[in-house]
C-alpha positions as a Markdown table, in Angstrom:
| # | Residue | x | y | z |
|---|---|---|---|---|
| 1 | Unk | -74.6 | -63.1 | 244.5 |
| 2 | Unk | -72.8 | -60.3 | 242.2 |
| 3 | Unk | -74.6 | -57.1 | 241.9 |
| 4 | Unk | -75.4 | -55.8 | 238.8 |
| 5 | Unk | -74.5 | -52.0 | 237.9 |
| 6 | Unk | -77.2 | -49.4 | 238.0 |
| 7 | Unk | -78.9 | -48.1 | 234.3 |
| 8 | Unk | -78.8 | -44.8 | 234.0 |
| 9 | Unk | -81.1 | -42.6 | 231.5 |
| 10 | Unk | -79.7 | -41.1 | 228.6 |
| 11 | Unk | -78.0 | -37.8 | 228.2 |
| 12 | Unk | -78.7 | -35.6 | 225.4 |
| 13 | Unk | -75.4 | -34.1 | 224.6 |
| 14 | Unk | -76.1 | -34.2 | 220.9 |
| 15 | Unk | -72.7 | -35.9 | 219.8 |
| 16 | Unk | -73.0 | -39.4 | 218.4 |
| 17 | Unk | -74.1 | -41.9 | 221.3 |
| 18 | Unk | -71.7 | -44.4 | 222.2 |
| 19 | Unk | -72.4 | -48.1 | 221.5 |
| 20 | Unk | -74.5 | -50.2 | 223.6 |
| 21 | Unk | -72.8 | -51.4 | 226.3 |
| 22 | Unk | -71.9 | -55.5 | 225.9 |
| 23 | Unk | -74.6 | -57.5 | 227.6 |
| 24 | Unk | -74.2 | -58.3 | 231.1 |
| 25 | Unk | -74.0 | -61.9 | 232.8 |
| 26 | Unk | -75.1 | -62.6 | 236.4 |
| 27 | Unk | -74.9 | -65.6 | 238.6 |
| 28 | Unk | -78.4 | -66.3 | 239.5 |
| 29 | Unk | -79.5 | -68.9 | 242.6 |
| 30 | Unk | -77.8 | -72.3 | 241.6 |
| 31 | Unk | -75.1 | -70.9 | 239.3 |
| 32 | Unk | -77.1 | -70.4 | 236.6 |
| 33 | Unk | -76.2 | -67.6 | 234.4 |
| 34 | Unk | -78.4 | -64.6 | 234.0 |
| 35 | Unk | -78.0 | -62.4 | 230.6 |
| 36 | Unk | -79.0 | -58.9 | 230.4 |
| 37 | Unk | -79.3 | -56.8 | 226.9 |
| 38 | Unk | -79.4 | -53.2 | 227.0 |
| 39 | Unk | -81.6 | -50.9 | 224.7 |
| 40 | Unk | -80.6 | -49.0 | 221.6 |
| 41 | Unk | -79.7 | -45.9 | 221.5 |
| 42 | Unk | -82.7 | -43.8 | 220.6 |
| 43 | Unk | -81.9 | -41.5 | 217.6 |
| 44 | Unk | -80.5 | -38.1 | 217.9 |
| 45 | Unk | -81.3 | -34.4 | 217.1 |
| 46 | Unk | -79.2 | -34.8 | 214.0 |
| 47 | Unk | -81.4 | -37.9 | 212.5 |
| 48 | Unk | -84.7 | -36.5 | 213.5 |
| 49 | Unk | -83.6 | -33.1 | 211.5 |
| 50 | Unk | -82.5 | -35.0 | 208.4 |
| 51 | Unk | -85.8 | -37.2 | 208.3 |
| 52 | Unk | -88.1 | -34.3 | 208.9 |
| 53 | Unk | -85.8 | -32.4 | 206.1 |
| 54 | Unk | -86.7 | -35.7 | 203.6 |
| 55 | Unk | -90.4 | -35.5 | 204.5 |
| 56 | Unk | -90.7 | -32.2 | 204.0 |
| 57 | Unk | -88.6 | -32.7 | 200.3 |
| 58 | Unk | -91.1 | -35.2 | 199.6 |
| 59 | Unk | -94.3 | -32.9 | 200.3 |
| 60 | Unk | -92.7 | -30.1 | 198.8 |
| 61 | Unk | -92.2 | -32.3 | 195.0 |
| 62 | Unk | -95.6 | -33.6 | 195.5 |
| 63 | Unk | -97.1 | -29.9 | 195.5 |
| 64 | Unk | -95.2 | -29.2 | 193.1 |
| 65 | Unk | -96.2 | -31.8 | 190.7 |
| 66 | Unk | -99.6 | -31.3 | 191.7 |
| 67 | Unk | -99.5 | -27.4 | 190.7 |
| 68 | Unk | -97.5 | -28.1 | 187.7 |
| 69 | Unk | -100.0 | -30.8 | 186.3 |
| 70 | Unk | -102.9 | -27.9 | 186.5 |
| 71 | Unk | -100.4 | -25.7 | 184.8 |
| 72 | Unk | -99.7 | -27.8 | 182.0 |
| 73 | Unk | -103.5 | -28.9 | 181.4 |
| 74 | Unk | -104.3 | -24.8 | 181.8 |
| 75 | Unk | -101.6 | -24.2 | 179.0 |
| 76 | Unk | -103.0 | -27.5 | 176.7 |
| 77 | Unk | -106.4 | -25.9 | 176.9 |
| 78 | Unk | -105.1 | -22.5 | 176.2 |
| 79 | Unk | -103.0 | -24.1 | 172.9 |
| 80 | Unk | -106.2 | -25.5 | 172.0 |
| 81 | Unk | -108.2 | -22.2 | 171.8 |
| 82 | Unk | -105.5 | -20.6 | 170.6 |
| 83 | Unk | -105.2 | -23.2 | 167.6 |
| 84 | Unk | -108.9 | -22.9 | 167.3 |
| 85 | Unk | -108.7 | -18.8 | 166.6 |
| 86 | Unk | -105.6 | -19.5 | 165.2 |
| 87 | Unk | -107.9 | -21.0 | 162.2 |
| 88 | Unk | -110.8 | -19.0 | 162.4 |
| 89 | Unk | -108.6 | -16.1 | 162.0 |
| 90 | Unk | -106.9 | -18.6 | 158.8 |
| 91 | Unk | -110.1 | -18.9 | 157.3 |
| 92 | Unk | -111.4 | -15.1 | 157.7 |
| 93 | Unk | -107.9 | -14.4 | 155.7 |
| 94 | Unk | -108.3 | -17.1 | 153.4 |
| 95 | Unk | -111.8 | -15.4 | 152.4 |
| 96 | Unk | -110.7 | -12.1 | 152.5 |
| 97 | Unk | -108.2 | -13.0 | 149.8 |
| 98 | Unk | -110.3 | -14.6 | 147.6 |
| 99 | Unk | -113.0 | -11.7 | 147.5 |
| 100 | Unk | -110.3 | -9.5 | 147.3 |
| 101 | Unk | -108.4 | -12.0 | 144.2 |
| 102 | Unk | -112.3 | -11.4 | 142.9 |
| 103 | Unk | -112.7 | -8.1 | 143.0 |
| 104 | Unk | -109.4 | -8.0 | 141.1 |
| 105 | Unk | -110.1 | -10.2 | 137.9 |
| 106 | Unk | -113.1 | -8.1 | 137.6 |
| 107 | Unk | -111.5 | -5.2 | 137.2 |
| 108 | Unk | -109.2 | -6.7 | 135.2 |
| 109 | Unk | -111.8 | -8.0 | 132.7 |
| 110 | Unk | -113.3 | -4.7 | 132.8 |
| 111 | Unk | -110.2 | -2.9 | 131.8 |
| 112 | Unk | -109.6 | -5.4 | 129.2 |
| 113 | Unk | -112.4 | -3.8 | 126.9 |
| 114 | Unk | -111.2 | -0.4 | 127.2 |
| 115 | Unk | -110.4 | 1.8 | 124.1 |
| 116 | Unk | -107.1 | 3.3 | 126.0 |
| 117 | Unk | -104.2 | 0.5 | 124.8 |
| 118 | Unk | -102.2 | 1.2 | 128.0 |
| 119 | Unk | -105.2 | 0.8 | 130.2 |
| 120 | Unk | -105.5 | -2.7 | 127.9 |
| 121 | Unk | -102.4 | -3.9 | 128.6 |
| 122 | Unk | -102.3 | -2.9 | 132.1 |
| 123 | Unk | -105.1 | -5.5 | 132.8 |
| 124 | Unk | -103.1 | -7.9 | 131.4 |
| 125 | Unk | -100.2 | -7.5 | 134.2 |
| 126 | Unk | -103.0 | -7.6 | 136.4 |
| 127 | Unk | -104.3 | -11.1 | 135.2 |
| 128 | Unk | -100.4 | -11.4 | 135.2 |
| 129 | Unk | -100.0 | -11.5 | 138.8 |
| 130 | Unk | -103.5 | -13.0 | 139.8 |
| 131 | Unk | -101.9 | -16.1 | 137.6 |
| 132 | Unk | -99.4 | -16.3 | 139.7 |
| 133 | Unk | -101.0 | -15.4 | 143.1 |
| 134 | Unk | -103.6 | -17.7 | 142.9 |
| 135 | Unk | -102.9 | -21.6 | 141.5 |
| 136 | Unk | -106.9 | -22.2 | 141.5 |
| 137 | Unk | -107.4 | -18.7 | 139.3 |
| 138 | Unk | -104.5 | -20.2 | 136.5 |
| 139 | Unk | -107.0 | -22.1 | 134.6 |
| 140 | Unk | -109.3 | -18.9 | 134.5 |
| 141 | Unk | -106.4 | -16.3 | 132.9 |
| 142 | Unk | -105.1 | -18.9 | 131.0 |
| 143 | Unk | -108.4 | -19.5 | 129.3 |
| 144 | Unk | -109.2 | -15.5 | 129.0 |
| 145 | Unk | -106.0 | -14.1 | 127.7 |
| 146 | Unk | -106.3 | -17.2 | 124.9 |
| 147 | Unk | -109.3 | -16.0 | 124.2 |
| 148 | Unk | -108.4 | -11.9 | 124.2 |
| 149 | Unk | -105.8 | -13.2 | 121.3 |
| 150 | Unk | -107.8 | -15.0 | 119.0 |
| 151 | Unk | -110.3 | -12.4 | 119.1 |
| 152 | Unk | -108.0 | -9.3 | 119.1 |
| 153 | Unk | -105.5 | -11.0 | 116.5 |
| 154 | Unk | -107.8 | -11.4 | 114.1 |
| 155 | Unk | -108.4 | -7.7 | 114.0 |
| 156 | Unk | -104.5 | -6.8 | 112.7 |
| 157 | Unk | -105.4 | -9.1 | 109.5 |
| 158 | Unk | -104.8 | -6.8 | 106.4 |
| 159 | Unk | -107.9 | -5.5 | 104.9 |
| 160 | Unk | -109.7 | -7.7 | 101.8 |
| 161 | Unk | -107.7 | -7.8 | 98.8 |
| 162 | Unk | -104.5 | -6.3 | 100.7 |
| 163 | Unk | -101.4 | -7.4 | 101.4 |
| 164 | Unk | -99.8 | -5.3 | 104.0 |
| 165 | Unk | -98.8 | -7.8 | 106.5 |
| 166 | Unk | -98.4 | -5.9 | 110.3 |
| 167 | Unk | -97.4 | -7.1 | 113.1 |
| 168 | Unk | -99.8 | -7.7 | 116.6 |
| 169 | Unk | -100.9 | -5.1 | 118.7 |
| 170 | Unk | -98.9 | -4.5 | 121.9 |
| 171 | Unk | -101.6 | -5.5 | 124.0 |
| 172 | Unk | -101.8 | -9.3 | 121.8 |
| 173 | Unk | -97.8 | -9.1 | 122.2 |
| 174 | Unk | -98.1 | -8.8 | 125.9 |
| 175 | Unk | -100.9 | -11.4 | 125.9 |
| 176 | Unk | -99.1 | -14.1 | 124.2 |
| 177 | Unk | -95.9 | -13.4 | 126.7 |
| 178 | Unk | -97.9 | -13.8 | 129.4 |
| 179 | Unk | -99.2 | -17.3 | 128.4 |
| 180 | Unk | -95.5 | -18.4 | 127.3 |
| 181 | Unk | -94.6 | -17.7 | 130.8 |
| 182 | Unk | -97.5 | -19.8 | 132.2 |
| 183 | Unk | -96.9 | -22.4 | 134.5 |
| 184 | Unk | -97.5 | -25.1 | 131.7 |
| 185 | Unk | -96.4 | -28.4 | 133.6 |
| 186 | Unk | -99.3 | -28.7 | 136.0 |
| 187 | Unk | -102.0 | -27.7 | 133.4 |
| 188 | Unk | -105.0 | -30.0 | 132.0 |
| 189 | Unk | -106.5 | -27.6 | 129.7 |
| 190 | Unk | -104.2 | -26.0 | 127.4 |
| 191 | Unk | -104.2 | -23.1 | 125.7 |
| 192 | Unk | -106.0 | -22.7 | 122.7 |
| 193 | Unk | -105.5 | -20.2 | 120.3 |
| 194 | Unk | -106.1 | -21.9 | 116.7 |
| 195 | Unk | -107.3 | -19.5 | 113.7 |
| 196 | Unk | -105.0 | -16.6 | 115.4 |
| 197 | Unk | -103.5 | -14.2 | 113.3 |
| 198 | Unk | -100.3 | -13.8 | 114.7 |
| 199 | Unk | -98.0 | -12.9 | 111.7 |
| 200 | Unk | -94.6 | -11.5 | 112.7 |
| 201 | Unk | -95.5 | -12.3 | 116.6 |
| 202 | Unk | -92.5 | -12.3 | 118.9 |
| 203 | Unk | -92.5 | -16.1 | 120.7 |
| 204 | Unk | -88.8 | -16.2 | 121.5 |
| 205 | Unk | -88.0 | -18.5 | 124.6 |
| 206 | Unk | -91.2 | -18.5 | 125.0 |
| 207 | Unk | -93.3 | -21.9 | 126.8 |
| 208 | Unk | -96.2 | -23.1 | 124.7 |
| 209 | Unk | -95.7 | -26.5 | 124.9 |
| 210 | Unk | -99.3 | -28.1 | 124.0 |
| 211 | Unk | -100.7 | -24.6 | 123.2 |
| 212 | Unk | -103.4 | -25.3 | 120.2 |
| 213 | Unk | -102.0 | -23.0 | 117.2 |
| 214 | Unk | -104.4 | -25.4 | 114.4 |
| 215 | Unk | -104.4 | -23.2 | 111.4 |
| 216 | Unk | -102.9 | -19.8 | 113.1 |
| 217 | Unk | -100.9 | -17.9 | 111.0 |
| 218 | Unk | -97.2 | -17.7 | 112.4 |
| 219 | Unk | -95.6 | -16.4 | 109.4 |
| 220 | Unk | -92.5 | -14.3 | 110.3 |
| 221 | Unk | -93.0 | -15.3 | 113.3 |
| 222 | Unk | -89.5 | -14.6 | 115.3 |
| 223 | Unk | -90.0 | -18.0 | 117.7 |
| 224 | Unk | -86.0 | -18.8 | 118.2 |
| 225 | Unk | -86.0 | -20.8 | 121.2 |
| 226 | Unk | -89.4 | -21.2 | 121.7 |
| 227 | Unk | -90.8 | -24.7 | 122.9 |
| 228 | Unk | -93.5 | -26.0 | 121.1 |
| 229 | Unk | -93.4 | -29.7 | 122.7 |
| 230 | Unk | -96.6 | -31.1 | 121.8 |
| 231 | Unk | -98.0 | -28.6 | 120.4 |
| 232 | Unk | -100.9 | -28.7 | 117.7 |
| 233 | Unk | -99.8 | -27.2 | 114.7 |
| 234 | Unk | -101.8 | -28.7 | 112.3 |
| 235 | Unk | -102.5 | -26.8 | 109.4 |
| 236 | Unk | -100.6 | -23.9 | 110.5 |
| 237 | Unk | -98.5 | -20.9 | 108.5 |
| 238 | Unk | -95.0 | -20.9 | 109.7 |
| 239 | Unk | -93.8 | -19.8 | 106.6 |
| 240 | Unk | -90.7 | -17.2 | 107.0 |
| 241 | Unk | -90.4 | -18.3 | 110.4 |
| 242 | Unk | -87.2 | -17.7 | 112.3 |
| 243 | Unk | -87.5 | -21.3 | 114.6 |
| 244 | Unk | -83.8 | -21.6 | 114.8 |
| 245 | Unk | -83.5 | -23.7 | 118.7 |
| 246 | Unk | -87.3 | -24.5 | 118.6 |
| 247 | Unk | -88.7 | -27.6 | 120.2 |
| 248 | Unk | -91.4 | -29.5 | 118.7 |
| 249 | Unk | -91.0 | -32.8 | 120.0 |
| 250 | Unk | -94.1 | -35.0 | 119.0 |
| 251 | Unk | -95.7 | -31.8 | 118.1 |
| 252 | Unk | -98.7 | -32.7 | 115.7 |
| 253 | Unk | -97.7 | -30.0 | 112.7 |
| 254 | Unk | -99.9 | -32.0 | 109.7 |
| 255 | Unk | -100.1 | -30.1 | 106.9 |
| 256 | Unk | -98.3 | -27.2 | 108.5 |
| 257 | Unk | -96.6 | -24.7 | 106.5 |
| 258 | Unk | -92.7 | -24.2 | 107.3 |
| 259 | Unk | -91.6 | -22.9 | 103.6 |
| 260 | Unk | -88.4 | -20.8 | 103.6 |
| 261 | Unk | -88.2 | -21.3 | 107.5 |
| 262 | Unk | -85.5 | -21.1 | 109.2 |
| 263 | Unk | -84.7 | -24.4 | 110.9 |
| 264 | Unk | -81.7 | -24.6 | 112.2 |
| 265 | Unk | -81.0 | -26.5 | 115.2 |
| 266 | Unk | -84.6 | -27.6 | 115.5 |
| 267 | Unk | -85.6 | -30.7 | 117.3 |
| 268 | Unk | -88.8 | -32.4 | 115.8 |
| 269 | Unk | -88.1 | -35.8 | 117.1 |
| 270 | Unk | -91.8 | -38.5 | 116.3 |
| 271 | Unk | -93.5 | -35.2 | 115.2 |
| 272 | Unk | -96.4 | -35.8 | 112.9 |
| 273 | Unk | -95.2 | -34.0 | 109.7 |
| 274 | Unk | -97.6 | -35.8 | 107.3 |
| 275 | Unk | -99.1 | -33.6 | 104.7 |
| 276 | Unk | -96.2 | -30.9 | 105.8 |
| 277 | Unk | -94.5 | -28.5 | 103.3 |
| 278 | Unk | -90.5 | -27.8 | 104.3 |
| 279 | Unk | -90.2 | -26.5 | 100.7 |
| 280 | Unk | -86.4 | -24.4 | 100.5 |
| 281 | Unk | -85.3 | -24.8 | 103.4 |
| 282 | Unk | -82.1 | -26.1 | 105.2 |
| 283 | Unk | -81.6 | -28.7 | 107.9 |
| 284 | Unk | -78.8 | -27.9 | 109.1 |
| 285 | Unk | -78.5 | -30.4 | 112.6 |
| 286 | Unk | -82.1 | -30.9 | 112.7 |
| 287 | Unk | -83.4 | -33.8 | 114.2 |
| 288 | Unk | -86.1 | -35.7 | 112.4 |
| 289 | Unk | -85.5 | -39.1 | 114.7 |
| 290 | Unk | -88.8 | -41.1 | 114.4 |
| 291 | Unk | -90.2 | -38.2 | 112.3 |
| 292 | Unk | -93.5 | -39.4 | 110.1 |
| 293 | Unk | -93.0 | -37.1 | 106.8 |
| 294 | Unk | -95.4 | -39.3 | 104.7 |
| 295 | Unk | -96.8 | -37.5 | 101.8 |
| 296 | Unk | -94.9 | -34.1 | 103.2 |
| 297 | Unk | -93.5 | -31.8 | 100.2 |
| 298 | Unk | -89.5 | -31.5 | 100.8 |
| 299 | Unk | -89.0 | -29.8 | 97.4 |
| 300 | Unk | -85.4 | -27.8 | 96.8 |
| 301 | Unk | -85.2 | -28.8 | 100.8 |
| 302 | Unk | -81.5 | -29.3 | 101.7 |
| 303 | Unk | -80.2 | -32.6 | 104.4 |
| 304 | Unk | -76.7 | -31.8 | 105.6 |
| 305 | Unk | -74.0 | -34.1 | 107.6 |
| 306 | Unk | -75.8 | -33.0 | 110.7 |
| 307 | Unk | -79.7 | -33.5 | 109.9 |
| 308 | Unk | -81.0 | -36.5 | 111.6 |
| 309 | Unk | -83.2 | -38.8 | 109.9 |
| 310 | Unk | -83.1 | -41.9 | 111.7 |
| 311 | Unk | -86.6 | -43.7 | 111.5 |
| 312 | Unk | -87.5 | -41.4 | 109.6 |
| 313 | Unk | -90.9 | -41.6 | 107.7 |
| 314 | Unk | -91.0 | -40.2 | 103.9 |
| 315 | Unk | -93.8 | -42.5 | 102.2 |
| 316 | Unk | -94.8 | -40.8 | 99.4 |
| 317 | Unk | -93.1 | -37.2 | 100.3 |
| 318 | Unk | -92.0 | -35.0 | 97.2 |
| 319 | Unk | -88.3 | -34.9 | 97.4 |
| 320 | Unk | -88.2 | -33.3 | 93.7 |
| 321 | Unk | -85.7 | -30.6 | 93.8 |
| 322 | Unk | -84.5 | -32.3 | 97.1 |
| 323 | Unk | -80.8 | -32.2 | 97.8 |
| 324 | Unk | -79.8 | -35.7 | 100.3 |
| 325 | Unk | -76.3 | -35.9 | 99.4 |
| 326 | Unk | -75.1 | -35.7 | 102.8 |
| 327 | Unk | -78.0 | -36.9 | 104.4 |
| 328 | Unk | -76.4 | -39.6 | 106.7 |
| 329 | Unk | -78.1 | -42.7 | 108.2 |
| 330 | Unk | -80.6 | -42.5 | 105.4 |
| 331 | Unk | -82.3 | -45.9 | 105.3 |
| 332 | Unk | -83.1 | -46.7 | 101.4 |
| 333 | Unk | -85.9 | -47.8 | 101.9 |
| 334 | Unk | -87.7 | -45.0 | 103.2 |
| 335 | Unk | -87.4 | -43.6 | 99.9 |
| 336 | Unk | -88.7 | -46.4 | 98.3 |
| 337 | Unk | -92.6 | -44.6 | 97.7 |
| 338 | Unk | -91.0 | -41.2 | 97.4 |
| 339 | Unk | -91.7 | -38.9 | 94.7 |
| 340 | Unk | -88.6 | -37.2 | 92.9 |
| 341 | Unk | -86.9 | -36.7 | 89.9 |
| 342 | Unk | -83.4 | -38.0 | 88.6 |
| 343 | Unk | -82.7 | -34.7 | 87.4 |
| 344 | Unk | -83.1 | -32.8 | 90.1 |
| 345 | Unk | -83.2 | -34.6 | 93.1 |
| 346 | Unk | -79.8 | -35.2 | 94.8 |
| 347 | Unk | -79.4 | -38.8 | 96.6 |
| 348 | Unk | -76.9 | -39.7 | 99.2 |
| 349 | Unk | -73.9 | -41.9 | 97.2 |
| 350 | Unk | -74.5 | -45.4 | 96.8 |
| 351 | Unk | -78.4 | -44.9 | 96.9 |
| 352 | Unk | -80.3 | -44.6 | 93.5 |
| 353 | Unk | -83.5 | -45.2 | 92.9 |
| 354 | Unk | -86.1 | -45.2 | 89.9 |
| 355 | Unk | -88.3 | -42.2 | 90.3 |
| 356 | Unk | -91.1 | -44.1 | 88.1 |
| 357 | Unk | -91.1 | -47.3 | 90.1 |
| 358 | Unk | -91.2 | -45.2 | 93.1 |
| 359 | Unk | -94.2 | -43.4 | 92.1 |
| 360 | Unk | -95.8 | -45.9 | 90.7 |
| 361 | Unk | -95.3 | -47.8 | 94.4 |
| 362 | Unk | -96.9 | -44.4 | 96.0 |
| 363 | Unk | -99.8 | -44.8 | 93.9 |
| 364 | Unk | -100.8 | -48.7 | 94.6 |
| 365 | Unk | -100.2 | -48.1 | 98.0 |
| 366 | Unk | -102.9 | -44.9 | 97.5 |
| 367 | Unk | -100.6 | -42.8 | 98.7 |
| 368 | Unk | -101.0 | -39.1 | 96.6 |
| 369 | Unk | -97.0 | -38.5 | 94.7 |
| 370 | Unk | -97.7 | -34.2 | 95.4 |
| 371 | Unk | -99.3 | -32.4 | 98.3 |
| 372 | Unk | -102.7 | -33.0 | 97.8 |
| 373 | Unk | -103.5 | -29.2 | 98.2 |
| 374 | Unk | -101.7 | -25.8 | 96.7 |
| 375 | Unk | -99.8 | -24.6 | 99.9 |
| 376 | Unk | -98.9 | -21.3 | 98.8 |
| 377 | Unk | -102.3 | -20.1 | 97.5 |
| 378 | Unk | -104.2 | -21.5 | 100.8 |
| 379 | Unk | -101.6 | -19.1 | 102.4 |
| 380 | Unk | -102.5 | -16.2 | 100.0 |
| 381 | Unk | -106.0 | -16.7 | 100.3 |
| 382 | Unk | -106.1 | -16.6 | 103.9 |
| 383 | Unk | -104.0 | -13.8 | 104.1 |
| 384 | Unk | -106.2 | -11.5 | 101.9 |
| 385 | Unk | -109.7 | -12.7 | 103.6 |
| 386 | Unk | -110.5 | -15.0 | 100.6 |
């Protein structure tokens, strides 16, 4: 019987143990092999360390994680109260402006009846800026300052039997540039400042698209540039006006006065010109595209190469005196119900036309052959307070 060698404890030498050693075999009682395993090595100093080390990794990232969850909801709460105060303090300056955008127009309104001009037109800057400070006040000035002009214009009109025409005050002036610098795209409510007298009134490249002018007087008016898009300018006094670059697009100007005008360059494309008197004037590249001039008084008016006149409406306009030699694109027959007069009115060549027929037409189609009212004395009257 083989003895087998003696087990030993471990040393701790703290280098790497060595392997196992290989199991071992002993003859037991009748030659029957006995087999033996040994124990693994238990770990060392160095595997402890580097556990412990993971545990304590682990702890460490789960404190961690804990504290920094209760510093995240402590800064969410914090954002929250700040957003809170954040719109308190919003609101607070929201309603400090508005009393203080109050306080303001009050003034302003104030000022606006005082007998000092400077103090007058002063209020107007004022209204000026609260325009354009405050989008909700817009409708407000817009509405005041219309109103400051039509009574205030009105004022300037010469004296009964007089006919020394002057020019608005400065305060009206400053008025009127203030609402043609408006923001006039957004508005609803436009301005209205029909039955002004605003002879000789300085409108250039100004904005009054849609502004009501119905029956103003704008004679002399120096509007180059101005835009007038939609604008109602029906039974209004242009006459004398400098409107050289104006805009009046589908502007309503019925029985408007634009006598001894000048139009050059003027766009006036599907305005309502019906009733209209354009009496000596030139329309030099006008454009009258879609233009209704039905019953309008055109008399000694002069179409050049560059006047538009496509689509062009003239039913029953007075063309005597009318020179449309070089009037091009000139359909025939919308001169077909014109009034005019071989001797005097000029036709483009190749068109002629029999004034009597064409008058005669006018008439069964009760269309009137003149202006239905005296143009010039309405103006006189009005002028001298008749």
């Amino acid at each position: 019987m083989r003895i087998l060698p003696r087990l030993t404890g471990w040393r701790r030498t703290g280098r790497r143990p060595s392997p196992p050693p290989p199991p071992v075999t002993a003859p037991a009682a009748g030659n029957t092999p006995i087999t033996i395993t040994m124990p693994p090595s238990p770990p060392d100093r160095t595997q402890r360390i580097t556990a412990w080390a993971t545990v304590g990794a682990v702890a460490v990232s789960a404190v961690a994680l804990y504290y920094g969850n209760r510093s995240a909801n402590a800064a969410l709460e914090a954002a929250k109260a700040g957003s809170v105060q954040a719109s308190a303090a919003a609101e607070q300056a929201d309603a400090a402006q508005a009393a203080q955008l109050t306080d303001r127009y009050a003034v302003a309104v104030e000022s606006l009846g005082n007998a000092s001009a400077d103090t007058r037109i002063g209020a107007i800057y004022a209204l000026e800026r609260i325009m354009r400070d405050s989008p909700r006040d817009h409708p407000a000035v817009v509405s005041l300052l219309a109103t400051y002009v039509r009574t205030h214009s009105v004022e300037n009109r010469p004296a009964k039997g007089t006919t020394g025409w002057r020019h608005p005050r400065a305060d009206v002036q400053e008025a009127l540039r203030v609402l043609g610098h408006r923001d006039a795209g957004g508005e609803t409510t436009p301005a209205d400042l029909s039955g002004a007298f605003l002879y000789g009134a300085d409108l250039r490249e100004l904005d009054l698209r849609k502004v009501v002018f119905s029956h103003a007087d704008l004679g002399g008016a120096r509007a180059r540039n101005v835009r007038l898009e939609e604008a109602h300018l029906d039974g209004a006094d242009l006459d004398e006006a400098d409107l050289v670059g104006a805009r009046l697009d589908r502007a309503d100007a019925s029985g408007a006065i634009l006598d001894d005008a000048l139009l050059d360059g003027v766009t006036l494309r599907n305005a309502d010109l019906t009733n209209a008197s354009l009496r000596r004037v030139s329309l030099e590249d006008v454009v009258l595209g879609g233009a209704d001039l039905t019953t309008a008084d055109l008399g000694y008016t002069t179409f050049t190469a560059s006047t538009v006149v496509s689509d062009v409406t003239l039913e029953g306009a007075d063309l005597r005196g009318a020179n449309l030699r070089r009037a091009r694109s000139l359909d025939p027959e919308a001169l077909a119900c014109t009034t005019g007069s071989a001797a005097t009115t000029l036709l483009p060549p190749g068109i002629s036309l029999n004034w009597t027929t064409s008058s005669k037409c006018a008439a069964e189609r009760g269309r009137p052959t003149a202006p239905v009212f005296d143009f010039r004395a309405a103006v006189t009257k009005r002028r001298s307070g008749g």
